[in-house]
Every structure is written in structure tokens, then in C-alpha cells.
C-alpha positions as CSV (number, residue, x, y, z in Angstrom):
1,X,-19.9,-6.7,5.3
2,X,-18.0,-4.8,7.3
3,X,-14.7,-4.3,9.4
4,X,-12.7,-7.8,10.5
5,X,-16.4,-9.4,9.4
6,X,-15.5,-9.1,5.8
7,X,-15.5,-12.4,3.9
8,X,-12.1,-13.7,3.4
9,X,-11.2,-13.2,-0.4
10,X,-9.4,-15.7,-2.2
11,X,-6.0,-14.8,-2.8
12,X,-1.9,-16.0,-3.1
13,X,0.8,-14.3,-1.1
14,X,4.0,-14.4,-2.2
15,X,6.6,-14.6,0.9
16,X,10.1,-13.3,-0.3
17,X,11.4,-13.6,3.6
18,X,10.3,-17.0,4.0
19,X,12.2,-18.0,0.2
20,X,15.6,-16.6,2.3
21,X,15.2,-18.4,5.1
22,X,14.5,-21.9,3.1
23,X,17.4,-21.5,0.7
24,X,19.5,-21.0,3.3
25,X,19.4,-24.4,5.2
26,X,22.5,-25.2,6.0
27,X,23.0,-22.6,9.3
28,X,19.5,-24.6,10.3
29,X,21.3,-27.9,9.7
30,X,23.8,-27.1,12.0
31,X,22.2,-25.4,14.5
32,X,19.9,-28.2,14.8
33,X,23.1,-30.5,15.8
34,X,23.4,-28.6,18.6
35,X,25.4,-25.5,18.8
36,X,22.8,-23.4,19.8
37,X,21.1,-25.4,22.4
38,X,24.0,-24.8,24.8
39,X,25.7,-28.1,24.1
40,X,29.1,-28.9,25.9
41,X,31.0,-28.4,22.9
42,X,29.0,-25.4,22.1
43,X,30.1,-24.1,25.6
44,X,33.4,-24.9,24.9
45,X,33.5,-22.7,22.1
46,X,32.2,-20.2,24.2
47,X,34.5,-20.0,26.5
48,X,37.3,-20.6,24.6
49,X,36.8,-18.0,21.6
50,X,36.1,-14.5,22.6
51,X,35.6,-12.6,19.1
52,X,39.9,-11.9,17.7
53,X,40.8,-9.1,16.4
54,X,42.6,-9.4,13.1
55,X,41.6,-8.8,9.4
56,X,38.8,-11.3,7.8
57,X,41.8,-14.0,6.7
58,X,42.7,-14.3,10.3
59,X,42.7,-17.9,10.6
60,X,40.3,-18.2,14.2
61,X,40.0,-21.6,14.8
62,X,41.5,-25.2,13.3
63,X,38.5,-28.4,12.5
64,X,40.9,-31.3,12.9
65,X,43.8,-29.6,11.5
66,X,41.2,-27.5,8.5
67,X,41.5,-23.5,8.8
68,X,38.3,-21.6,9.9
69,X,38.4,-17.8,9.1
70,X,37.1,-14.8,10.2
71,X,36.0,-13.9,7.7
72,X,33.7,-16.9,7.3
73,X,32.3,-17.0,11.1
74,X,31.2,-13.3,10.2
75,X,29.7,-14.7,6.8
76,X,27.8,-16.9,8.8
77,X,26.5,-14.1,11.5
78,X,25.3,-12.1,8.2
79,X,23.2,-15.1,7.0
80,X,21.6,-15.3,9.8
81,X,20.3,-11.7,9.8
82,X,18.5,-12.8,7.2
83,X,15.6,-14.7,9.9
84,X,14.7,-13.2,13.0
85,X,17.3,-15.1,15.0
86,X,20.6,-13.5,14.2
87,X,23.5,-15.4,15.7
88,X,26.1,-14.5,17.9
89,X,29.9,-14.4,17.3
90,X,30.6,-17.5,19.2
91,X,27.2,-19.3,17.4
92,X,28.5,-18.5,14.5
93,X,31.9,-19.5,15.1
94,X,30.6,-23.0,16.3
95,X,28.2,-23.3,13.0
96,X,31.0,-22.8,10.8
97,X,33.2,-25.6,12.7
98,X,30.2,-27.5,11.9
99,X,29.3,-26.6,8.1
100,X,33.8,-27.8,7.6
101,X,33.3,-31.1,9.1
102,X,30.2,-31.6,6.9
103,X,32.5,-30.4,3.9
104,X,35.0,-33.1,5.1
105,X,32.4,-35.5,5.3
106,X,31.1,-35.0,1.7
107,X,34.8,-34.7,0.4
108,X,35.2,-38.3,1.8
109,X,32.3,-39.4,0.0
110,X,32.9,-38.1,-3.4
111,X,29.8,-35.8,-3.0
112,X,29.9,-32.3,-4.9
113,X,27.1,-30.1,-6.5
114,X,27.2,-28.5,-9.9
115,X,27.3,-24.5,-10.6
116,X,24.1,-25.7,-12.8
117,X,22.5,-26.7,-9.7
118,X,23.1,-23.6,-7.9
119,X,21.7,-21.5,-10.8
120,X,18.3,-23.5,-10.5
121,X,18.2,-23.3,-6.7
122,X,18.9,-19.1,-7.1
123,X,16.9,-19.0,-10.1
124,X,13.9,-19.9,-7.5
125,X,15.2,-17.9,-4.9
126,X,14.5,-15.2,-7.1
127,X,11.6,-16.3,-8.5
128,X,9.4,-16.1,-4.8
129,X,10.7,-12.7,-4.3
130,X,10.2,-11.0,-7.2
131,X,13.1,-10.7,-8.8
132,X,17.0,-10.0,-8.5
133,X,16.4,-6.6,-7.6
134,X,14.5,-7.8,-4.4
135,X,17.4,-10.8,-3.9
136,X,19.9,-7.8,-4.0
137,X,18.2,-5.4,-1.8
138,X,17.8,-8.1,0.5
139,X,21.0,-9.5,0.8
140,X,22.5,-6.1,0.8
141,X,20.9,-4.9,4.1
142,X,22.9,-7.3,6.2
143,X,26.0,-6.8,3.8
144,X,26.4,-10.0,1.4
145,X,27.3,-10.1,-1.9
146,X,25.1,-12.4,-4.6
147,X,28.7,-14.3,-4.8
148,X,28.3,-15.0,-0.8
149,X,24.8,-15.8,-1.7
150,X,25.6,-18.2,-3.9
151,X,28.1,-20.1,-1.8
152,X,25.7,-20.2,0.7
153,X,22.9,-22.0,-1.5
154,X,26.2,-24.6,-2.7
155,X,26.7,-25.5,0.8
156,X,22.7,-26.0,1.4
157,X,22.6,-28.2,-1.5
158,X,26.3,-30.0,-0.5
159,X,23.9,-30.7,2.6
160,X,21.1,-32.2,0.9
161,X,23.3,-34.1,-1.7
162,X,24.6,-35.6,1.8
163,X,21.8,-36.4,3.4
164,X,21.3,-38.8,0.5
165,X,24.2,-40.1,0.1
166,X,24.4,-40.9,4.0
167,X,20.6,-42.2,4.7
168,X,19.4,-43.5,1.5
169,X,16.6,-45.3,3.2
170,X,15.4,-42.3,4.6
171,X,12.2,-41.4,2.4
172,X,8.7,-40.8,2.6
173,X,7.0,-44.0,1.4
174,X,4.2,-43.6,-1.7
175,X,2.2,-45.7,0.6
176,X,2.7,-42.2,3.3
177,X,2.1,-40.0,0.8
178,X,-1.5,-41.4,-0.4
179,X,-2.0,-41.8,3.4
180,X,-1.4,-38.3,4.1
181,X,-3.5,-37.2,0.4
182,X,-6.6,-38.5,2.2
183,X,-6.3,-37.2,5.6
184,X,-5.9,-34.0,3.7
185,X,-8.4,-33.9,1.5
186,X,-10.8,-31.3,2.5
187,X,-7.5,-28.9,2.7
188,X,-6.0,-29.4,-0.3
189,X,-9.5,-28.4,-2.2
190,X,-9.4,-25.0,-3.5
191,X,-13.4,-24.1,-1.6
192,X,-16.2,-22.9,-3.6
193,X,-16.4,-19.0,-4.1
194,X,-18.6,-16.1,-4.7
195,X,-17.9,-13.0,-6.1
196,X,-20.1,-10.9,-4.2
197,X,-21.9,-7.4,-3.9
198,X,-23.9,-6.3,-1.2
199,X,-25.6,-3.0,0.5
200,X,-26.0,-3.0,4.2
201,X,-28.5,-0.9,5.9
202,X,-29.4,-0.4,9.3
203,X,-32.6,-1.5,9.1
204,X,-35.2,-3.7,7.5
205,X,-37.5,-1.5,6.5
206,X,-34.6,0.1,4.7
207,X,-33.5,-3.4,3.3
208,X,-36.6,-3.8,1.3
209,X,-36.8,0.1,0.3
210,X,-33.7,-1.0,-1.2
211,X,-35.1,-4.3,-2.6
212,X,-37.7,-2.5,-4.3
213,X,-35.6,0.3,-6.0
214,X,-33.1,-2.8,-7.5
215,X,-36.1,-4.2,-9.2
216,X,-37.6,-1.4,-10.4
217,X,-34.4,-1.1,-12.5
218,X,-31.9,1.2,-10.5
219,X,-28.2,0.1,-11.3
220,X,-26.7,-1.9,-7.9
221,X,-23.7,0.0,-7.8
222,X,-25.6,3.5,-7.5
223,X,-27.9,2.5,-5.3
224,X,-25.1,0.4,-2.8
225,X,-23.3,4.0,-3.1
226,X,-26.3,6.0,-2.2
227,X,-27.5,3.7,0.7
228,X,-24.9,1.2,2.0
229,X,-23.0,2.1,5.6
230,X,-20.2,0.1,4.5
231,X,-18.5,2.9,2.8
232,X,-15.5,0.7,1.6
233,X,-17.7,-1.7,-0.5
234,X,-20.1,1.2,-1.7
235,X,-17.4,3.6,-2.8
236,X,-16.9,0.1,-5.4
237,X,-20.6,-0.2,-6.2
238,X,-21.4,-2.5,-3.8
239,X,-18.5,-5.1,-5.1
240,X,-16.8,-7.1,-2.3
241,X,-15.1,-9.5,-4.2
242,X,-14.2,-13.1,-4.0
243,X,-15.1,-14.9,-0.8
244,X,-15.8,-18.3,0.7
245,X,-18.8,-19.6,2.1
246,X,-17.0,-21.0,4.8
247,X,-15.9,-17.3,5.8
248,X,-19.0,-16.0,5.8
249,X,-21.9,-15.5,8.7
250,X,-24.2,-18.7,8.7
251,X,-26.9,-16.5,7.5
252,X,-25.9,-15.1,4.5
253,X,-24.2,-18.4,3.9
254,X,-27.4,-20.1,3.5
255,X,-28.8,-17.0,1.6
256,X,-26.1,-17.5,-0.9
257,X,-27.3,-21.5,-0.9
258,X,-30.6,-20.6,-2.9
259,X,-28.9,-17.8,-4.5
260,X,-28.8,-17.5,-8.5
261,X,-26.5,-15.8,-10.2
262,X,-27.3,-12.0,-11.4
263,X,-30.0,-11.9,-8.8
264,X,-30.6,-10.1,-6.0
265,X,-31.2,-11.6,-2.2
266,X,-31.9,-10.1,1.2
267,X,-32.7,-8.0,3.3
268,X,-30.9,-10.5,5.8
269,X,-29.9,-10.0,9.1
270,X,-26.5,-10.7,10.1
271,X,-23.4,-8.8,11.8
272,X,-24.9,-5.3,13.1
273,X,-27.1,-4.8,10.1
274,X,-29.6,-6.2,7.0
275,X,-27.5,-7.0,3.5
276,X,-29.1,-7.0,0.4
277,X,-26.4,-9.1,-1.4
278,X,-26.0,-10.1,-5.3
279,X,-23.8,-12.7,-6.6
280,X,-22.1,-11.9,-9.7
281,X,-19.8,-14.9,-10.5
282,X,-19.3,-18.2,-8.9
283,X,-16.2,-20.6,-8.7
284,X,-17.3,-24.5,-7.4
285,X,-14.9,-27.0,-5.2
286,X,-11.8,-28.2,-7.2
287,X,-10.2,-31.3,-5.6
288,X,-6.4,-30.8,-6.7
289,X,-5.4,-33.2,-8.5
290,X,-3.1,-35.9,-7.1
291,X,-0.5,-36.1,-6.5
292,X,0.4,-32.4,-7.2
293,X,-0.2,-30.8,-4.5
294,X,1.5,-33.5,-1.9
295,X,4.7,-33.5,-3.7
296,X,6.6,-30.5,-2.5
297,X,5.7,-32.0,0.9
298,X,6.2,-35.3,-0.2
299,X,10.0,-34.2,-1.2
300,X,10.1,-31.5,2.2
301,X,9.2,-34.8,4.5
302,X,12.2,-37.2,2.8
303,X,14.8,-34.1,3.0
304,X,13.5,-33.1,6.9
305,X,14.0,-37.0,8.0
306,X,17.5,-37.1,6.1
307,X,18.0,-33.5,7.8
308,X,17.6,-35.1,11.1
309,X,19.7,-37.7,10.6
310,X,22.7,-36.0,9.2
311,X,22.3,-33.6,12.4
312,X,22.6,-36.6,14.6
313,X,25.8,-37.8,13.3
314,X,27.1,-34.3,13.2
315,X,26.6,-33.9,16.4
316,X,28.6,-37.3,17.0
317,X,31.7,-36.1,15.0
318,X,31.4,-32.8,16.1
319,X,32.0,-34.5,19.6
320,X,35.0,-36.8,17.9
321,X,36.8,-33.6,15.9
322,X,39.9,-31.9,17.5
323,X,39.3,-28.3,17.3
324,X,41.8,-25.8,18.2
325,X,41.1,-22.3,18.7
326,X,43.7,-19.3,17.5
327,X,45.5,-19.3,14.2
């Protein structure tokens, strides 16, 4: 197997970036209502707040009568360093008018969130990226502190906590979720593997020379790293490593269908050249179980249809709120 040919191995990566970007919900919360999308009162802002000068207490802009700081609309333009969309000073300035009407909002209600609940929520923050080292490093390049960090992941959560209190009724059914646990199947099936090895030649001729030296007793990883032109597999006796089925050529696919294990099969033709291929372990179809694997989205789905609807009245008493601009 060779080059972008290679079987696809089985494998988990971990995504630290992606971990940021979903703890930190609330700038998508409010950028969702609007204040990115050139909106009128996003335009308002615009044009009525060029970036002050002033120290970061500097009181920029009043949310129906509620001080905005500097040094919170910079806060905000740090965040967002964190994705690939960084925001602008007058983005930012509008997000944070938003995020203090949704802090109004929850005040009204009653609704808070616990320091306990912030340690979980960081706790797996730092969890998909490795550690606090990696949280530090990261939050360090664009200049925050694990204090900002954590006020950040309170006001995510203040969101969520909201969102519930607001739209109750806004859930993912159990009759949805079996729904979407059969359409899904097939992908939520971790596929049959092999762990493979294999020597590929240029020829067939050569194939079966090396057919013949395997069963007169010659090891498979010296003879893979005397004979195989895939340098990268021979230089590890011949060992690929886990792959699919479904990621490999329909050839050696239905080789590996009459395959046993510890035995040799080939030459076959396939991709530039003739494998002789041995499987050494084998892993069969596992259905997950349900309904584990559909419950992070089952919970993802509830809290993206509340999300939507607590943008939508944002966006109403964003257009209701008296917002000066100036200390």
C-alpha cells in the first residue's frame, strides 16, 4: 500500500482548538442575534463608536442605563482570537451590549450558575486539550488570563441555564432521538478491522517468488524488508497497521474476505503493483450501544434549538434597549 492509497487506520484525534471554541459559546450566541450580519443596530454601533481612548475602566457605552467597559469589549475581541474569526472593535463592542442584556435577562429570572459548575465545564476544557498546560499556553497567545477564562465559561453556561429557563419546551423528543439512532446506524458502528502486513512488488512473477520464500519458512518481516517497494511499511516488516475494509482497494478487500488469520494471501493486483498481504489480528463490527453514542447529540440538538431561540429574542430586546454610547 502505498502513498494516499494507504488503508485508512483506525484511530481518535483529540481536537484542543475545537474544545475552545465550544466552551466559549456565548460570543456565538450573540453574534448569531445579529451583530455581525450587518444589522441596523449593528450599524448603529458602527457608526457611532469609533474605538475611545482611555484606560480599560473607561466606561464606553451604557445598556439601558448598565455600564459597558473597555476593558470588557477588548475581552471579548481576545476570545474571539481564539477561532479563526477574530472580531473587530465595534463587533465586539456590539457583542458585549448583547452578552449585558442577556445578564439583565437572567438577573430578572432568578437564573445564576454555581463556581461548581464552572470547574466541571473547565475541568473538560482541559481535559480535550491535554491538560492545563495546553489551556494556558492557549489562552496566553491572545493574552487572557485562566480568571478571564473562567468568566467566560460562567457566562456560556448563564446562557445555557437561560435558554432553559426561557424555552422549556424546546427539546429533542426520545421519539427524535431513536428516529435519528436508526438513520444512523451504519455510522455509529465502529467497522470491522485488520491489522495488516503486506509486501508489494512490481510484478507477479516476483509476487509468487515471494509467496514461495514465506512458506518455505523465511520470517515476513525480513523478507517484506528485502523485497517490498513500499519502503515505509518494509522498514516495519511489512506491518501496516489497523485498517478498514471499506478503505481498502476492492481487490484486496475481497482477498482479505477469504483470508485467515496468520496466513499468507496474494500476489494480488491492485494500485500500481502485486501485494502479498498477511493478516495478523482482526477486530469485527460493534454496533454502539444505544443510546450512548446519540446522547451528546441528543443534548447538542436541545441546547442548539434553545440557542436559536434565545438569539431571536435577543435580537428583539436588543432592538427595544436604549444604548448610549460614551461614558
Amino acid at each position: 500500500m502505498t502513498g494516499s492509497a494507504r488503508g485508512t487506520k483506525v484511530s481518535f484525534i483529540r481536537s484542543g482548538a475545537l474544545a475552545l471554541l465550544c466552551a466559549a459559546a456565548l460570543v456565538g450566541l450573540v453574534l448569531a442575534s445579529g451583530c455581525a450580519a450587518g444589522g441596523d443596530h449593528g450599524a448603529a454601533t458602527a457608526n457611532a463608536s469609533p474605538q475611545p481612548s482611555g484606560g480599560p475602566s473607561v466606561v464606553v457605552a451604557r445598556v439601558n442605563g448598565d455600564p459597558v467597559s473597555r476593558s470588557e469589549v477588548e475581552h471579548a475581541i481576545s476570545f474571539s482570537r481564539l477561532s479563526a474569526k477574530a472580531l473587530t472593535y465595534r463587533q465586539a463592542l456590539e457583542a458585549t451590549i448583547r452578552r449585558h442584556l442577556l445578564g439583565a435577562e437572567a438577573g430578572r429570572l432568578g437564573v445564576t450558575v454555581a463556581e461548581s459548575d464552572v470547574d466541571a465545564r473547565l475541568a473538560q476544557v482541559t481535559t480535550s486539550l491535554g491538560g492545563s498546560a495546553a489551556l494556558q499556553q492557549s489562552l496566553a497567545a491572545v493574552g487572557l488570563t485562566l480568571a478571564d477564562y473562567r468568566d467566560e465559561l460562567r457566562a456560556g453556561l448563564l446562557a445555557e441555564r437561560l435558554g432553559s429557563r426561557k424555552f422549556p419546551a424546546a427539546v429533542v423528543s426520545g421519539h427524535e432521538v431513536a428516529a435519528f439512532y436508526r438513520s444512523q446506524r451504519a455510522q455509529l458502528t465502529t467497522p470491522a478491522a485488520v491489522r495488516l502486513a503486506e509486501i508489494v512488488v512490481k510484478t507477479q512473477s516476483l509476487g509468487q517468488a515471494v509467496v514461495d520464500r514465506l512458506h518455505k519458512g523465511y520470517g515476513f518481516a525480513e523478507v517484506a524488508r528485502a523485497y517490498s517497494m513500499d519502503r515505509e511499511s518494509a522498514d516495519a516488516g511489512g506491518v501496516v497497521g489497523w485498517v478498514t475494509a471499506s478503505s481498502l482497494p476492492p481487490q484486496l478487500t475481497r482477498a482479505l474476505a477469504r483470508a485467515r488469520l496468520g496466513l499468507v494471501v496474494g500476489p494480488i493486483q491492485a494500485m500500481g503493483g502485486w501485494h502479498v498481504l498477511k493478516v495478523l489480528d482482526a477486530a469485527r463490527a460493534t454496533p454502539s450501544r444505544w443510546p450512548s453514542p446519540v446522547r451528546p447529540s441528543w443534548r447538542s440538538s436541545s441546547w442548539e434549538r434553545r440557542a436559536a431561540l434565545l438569539a431571536g429574542w435577543l435580537a428583539s430586546a436588543r432592538a427595544a434597549a436604549h444604548v448610549t454610547h460614551g461614558s
